[in-house]
C-alpha positions in Angstrom: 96.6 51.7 109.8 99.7 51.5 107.7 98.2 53.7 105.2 97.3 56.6 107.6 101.2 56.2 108.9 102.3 56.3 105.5 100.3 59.1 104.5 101.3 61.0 107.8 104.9 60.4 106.7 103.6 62.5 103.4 102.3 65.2 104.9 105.8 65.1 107.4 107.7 65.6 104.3 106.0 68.4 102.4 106.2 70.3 105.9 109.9 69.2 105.6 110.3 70.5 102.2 108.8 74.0 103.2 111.0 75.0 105.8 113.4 73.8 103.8 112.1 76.2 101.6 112.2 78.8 104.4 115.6 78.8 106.1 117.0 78.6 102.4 115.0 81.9 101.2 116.0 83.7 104.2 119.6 82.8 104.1 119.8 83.7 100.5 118.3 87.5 101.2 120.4 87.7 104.1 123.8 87.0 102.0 122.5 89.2 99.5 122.1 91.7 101.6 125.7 91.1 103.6 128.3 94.0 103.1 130.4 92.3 105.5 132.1 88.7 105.3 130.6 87.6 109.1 127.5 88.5 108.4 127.8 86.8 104.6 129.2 83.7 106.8 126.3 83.6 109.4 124.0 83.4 106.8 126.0 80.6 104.8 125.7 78.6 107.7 121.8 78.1 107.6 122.7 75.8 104.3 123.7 73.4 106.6 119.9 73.0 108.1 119.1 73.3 103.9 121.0 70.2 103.5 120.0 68.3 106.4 116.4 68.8 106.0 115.4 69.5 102.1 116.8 66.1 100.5 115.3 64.0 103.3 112.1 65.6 102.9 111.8 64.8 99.3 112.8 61.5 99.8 110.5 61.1 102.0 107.5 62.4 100.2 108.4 60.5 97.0 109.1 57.0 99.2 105.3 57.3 101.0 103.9 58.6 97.4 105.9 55.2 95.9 103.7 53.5 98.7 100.4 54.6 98.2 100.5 54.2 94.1 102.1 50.4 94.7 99.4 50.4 97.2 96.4 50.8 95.1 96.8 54.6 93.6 98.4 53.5 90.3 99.7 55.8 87.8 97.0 58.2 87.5 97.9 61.5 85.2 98.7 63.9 88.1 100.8 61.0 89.8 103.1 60.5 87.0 103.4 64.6 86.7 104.1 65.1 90.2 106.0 62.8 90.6 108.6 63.6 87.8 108.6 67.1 89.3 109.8 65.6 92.2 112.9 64.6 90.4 112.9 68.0 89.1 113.4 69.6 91.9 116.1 67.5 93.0 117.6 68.1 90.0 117.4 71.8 90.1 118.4 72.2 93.6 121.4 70.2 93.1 122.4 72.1 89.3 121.3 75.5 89.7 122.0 76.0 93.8 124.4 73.1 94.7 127.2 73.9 92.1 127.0 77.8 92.2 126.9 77.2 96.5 130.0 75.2 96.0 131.7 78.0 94.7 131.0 80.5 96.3 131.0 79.1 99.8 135.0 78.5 99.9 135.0 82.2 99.1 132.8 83.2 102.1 134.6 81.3 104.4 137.9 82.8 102.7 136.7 86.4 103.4 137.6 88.5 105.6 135.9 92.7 106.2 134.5 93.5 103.7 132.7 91.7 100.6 134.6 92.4 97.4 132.4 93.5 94.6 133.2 90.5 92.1 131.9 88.2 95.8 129.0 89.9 96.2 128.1 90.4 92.1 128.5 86.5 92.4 126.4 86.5 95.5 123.6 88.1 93.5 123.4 86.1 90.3 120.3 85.0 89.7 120.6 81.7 89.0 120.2 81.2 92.9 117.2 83.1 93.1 115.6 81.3 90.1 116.7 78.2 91.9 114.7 78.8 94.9 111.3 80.4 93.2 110.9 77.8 90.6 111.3 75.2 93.2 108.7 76.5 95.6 106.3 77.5 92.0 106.8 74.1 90.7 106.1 72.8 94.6 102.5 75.0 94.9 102.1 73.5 91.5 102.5 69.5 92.9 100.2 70.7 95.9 97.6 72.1 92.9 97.8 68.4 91.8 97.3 66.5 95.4 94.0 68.7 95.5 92.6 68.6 92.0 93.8 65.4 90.9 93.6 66.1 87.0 94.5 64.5 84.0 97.8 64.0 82.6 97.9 67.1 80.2 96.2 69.2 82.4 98.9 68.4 85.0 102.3 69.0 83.0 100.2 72.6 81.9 100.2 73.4 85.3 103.3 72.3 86.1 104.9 74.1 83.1 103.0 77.2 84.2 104.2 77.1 88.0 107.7 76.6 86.4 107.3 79.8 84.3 106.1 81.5 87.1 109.0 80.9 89.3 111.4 81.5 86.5 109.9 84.7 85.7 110.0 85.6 90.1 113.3 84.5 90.4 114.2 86.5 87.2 113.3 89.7 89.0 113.9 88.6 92.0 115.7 92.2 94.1 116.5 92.7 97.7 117.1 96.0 99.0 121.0 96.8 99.8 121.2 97.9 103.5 121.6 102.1 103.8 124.3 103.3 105.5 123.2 105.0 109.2 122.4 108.7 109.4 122.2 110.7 112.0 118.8 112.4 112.5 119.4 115.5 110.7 120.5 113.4 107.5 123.7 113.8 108.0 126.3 110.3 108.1 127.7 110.5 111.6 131.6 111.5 112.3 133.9 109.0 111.8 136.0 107.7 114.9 139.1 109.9 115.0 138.5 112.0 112.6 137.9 115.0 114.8 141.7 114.8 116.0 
């Protein structure tokens, strides 16, 4: 009975982790996309759900995962792998989306019309976007793991693969900039006042 709680408790956390994954993803495109300091604001302000949510949801899945290899599990090759990714992607959350988000939130909040090009150059970086594809690779990778359960080299080769993979998305990672409205002949409607 304890064991199907713990395990429920697992599964809790990995769906904890993905919307995690979600809100974060769609906050980041949205601030990518901002030309405007509310709009970059509105979207800053789903980190706080980010915050809330993601950590807990690790440590969730790596307190029940503790429990099942104490349990009888043991270190198995995939267990050790996944894990140490785990950590990972504590680690890269905190280094390479914490500490740039520290940054540039203060600025967001600061703003005020519209986004200065140096903000939203630094909005765009792609350390952010590596950030959040790695961690979701790296994540599909672990789930690769649960299912397959292989040994310990074949685990840190997929591991290091889903990483590459993610580095490589996030790398490349675009969003398309909003396009100013037209009118439907093509033409960019009239300016307020200007016809006096």
């Amino acid at each position: 009975m304890i064991y199907l709680l713990i395990h429920f408790l697992h599964v809790i956390g990995a769906l904890g982790m993905a919307a995690a994954y979600a809100v974060e993803t769609a906050g980041l495109i949205g601030m990518r996309r901002a030309t405007e300091a509310g709009e970059a604001r509105a979207w800053l302000r789903t980190r706080r759900w980010v915050l809330m949510v993601g950590p807990a949801s690790i440590g969730l899945v790596l307190a029940s995962g503790v429990y099942t290899i104490v349990s009888g599990w043991g270190w198995p090759g995939w267990i050790v792998v996944s894990s140490g990714s785990l950590v990972a992607l504590a680690a890269i959350g905190g280094i390479l989306t914490g500490i740039p988000m520290a940054r540039i939130a203060p600025d967001i909040e600061r703003a005020d019309g519209a986004l200065s090009e140096e903000l939203r150059h630094t909005i765009r970086g792609r350390l952010l976007a590596i950030s959040i594809t790695t961690r979701i690779a790296v994540t599909l990778g672990i789930v690769f793991l649960m299912v397959r359960k292989p040994d310990l080299l074949p685990s840190v080769a997929v591991i290091g693969s889903a990483a590459a993979i993610g580095l490589a998305a996030g790398s490349t990672f675009r969003v398309a900039l909003p396009k100013p409205m037209t009118s439907i002949d093509g033409r960019l409607p009239p300016v307020k006042g200007a016809e006096a």
